[in-house]
N, C-alpha and C positions, 0 to 999 in steps of 0.2 A: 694580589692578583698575579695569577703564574702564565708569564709566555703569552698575554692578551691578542684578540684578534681587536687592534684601532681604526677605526675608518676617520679619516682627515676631509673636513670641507676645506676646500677651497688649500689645496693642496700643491699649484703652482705660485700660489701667493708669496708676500713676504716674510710672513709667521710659518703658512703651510710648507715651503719648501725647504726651510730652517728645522721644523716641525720631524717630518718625516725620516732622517737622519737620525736626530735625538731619541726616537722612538726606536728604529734599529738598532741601536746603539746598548740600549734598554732591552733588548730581545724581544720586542714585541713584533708582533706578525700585522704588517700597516694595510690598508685598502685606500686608497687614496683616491679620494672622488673629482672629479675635474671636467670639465665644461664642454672641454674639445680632445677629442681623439687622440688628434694630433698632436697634441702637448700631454701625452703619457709622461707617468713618473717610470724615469727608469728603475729596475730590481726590487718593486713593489706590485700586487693585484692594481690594478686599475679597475675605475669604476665610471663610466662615463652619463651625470646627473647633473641639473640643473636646479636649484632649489626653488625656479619659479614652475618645474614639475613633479607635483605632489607623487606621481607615479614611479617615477626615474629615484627620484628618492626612497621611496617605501623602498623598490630592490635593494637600492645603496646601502640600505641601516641592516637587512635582513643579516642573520650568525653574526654579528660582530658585539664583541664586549661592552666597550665605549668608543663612544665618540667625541670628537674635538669641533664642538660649532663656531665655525667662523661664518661671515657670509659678506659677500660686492656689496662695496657700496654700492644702495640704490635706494632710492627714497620709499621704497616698500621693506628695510631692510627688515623692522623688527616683526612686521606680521609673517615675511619669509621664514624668520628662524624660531617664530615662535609654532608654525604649522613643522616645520623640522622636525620639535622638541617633541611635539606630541606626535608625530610617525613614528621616530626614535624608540617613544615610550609605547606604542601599540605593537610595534617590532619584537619587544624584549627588551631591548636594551638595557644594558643593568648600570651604566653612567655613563652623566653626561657630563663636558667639559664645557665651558661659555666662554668664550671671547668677549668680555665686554670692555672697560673703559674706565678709566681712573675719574673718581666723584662722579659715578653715574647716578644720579636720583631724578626723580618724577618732578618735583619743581625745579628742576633748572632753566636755565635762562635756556640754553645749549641744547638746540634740537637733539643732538646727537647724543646726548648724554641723556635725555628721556626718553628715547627710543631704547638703548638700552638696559634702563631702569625698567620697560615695559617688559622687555623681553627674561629677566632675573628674577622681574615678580614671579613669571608666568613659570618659569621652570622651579621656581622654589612649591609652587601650588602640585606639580607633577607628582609626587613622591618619588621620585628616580634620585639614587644616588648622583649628586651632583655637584661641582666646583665651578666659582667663578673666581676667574682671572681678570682683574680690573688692570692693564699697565695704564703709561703715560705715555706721553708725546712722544714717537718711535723715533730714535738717532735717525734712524733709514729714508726719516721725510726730508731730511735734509739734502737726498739724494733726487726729488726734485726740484732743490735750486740747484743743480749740478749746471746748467747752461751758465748763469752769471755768476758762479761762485767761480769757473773756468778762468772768467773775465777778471777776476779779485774783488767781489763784493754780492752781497745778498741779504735781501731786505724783508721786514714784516710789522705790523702793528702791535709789537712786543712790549716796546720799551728798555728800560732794565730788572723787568721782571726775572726773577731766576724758575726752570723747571726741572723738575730731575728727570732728565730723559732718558730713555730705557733704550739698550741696543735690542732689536728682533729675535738677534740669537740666545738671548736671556729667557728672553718668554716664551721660547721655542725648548730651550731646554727645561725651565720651570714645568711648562705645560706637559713634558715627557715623562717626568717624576710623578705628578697627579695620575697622570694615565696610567701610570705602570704601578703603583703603592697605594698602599691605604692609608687610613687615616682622615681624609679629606673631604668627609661627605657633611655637604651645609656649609663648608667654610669659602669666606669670600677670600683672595689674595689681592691685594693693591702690589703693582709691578714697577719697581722706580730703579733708577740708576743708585749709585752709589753717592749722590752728592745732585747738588740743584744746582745748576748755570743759569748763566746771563747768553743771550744770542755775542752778545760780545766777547765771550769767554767760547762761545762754540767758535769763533773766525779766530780765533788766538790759538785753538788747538788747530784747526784747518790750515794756519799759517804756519805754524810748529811742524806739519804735516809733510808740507805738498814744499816747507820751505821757500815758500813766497807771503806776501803779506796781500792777506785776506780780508776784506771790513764788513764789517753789517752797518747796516744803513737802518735807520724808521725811517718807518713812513706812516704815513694816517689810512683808516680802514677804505676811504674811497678808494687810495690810489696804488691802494693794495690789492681791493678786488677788480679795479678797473682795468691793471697789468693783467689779470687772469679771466676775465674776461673773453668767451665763447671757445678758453680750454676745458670747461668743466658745466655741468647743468646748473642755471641758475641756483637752486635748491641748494647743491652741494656747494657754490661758493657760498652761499648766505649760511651756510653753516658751519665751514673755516673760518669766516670773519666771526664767528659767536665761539668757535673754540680759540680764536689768538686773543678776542676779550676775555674770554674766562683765562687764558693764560697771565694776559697783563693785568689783571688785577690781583695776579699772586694767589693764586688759588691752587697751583700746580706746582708747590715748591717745597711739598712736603716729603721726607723722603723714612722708606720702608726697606723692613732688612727680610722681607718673604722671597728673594732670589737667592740670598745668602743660606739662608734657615731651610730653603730645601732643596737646595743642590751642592748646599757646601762647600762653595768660591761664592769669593766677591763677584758683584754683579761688574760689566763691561765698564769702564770712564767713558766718557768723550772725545778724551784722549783716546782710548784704545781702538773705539770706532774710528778715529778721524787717521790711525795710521793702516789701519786694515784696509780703510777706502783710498788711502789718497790719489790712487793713479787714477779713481774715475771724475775726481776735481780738478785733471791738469791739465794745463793749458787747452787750447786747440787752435 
């Protein structure tokens, strides 16, 4: 594909904003869709769509190549991007990229992870040239326990489970490769880091980091979601507590060289995240 025109959902995100660069970078000609005006992507078209309106989006997808679907979390997420998929596809659209989710399948315990099993069926049913991006557990969520990691410590229902967790800006450049080359049509990608850690082994890099000592703490699932507690909707905390079980029982430690295989570096460490972030874990 030569010089594509990409439209990016959810484009001041943590993938889309990482996203957007990478596809510059690649010479593609980005549209970047986003929610609020007033958070324009600088030196890119803007496109101002909501994916809970079917109208605003049909404009959204209209001349553009492919698309990158992400979408908010919200507890409508996979019927949202699955009326997306099919805009996308009545548009023209000639491919589509999915955001989905490492081990996403239909029996899973992990709301989360059948919702985007629904949504992968549904786009493989389309006939639209199409790629799915499954990563894992984003380094980047670590950046909200930024308050008590501050404090030197930060806690979850892990265990010593290991995960191989993926830096944003991995999948932000993987996902810029898919969109700009061929190759890729029908194939799933699982997105991991270069190695699987232990949350123990993530406060050892944060300590190595910030050059203080860092701890991770367990704690059991009650008093994990009872600290979070009326920061997030029911719904979505009862669905972090089913993805850090699916993590703690070692489901998430498998690790995959598709960062490596199509952009030709090693994927990010833990390490490498933990020195790129450090000044936003220090002190206060």
């Amino acid at each position: 594909m030569n010089t594509p025109t990409v439209l990016v959902t959810g484009a001041t995100g943590t993938v889309g904003s990482a996203l957007v660069p990478a596809l510059r970078a690649r010479g593609a000609t980005v549209r970047a869709m986003v929610r609020d005006a007033g958070r324009a992507v600088p030196g890119v078209e803007n496109v101002v769509a909501d994916l809970n309106d079917p109208r605003a989006v049909a404009t959204a997808v209209q001349g553009v190549d492919a698309v990158f679907l992400n979408s908010p979390s919200a507890q409508d997420a996979a019927a949202l991007q699955i009326r997306f998929a099919d805009l996308a596809r009545d548009a023209g659209v000639s491919r589509l990229v999915l955001l989905s989710q490492y081990a996403a399948r239909v029996d899973s315990p992990v709301r989360f992870l059948r919702w985007h099993a629904e949504v992968e069926a549904h786009v493989r049913r389309l006939g639209l040239d199409h790629t799915v991006l499954r990563p894992n557990l984003y380094m980047q969520a670590l950046l909200g326990f930024a308050g008590t990691i501050a404090q030197g410590w930060f806690a979850a229902p892990i265990g010593d489970a290991a995960v191989s967790v993926i830096d944003t800006r991995d999948i932000a450049e993987t996902a810029a490769v898919v969109l700009t080359t061929s190759g890729h049509t029908g194939r799933t990608y699982t997105l991991t880091g270069p190695r699987a850690v232990t949350h123990g082994q993530i406060a050892q890099a944060l300590s190595t980091a910030t050059g203080r000592e860092i701890t991770f703490q367990e704690v059991p699932d009650e008093q994990f979601a009872a600290a979070l507690t009326g920061l997030m909707p029911p719904w979505q905390l009862d669905g972090l507590v089913e993805d850090y079980a699916h993590y703690a029982r070692g489901e998430a430690a498998e690790v995959y060289s598709c960062v490596t295989d199509l952009t030709g570096r090693p994927a990010r460490d833990i390490t490498d995240f933990a020195r790129d972030h450090a000044a936003m874990f220090a002190q206060t």
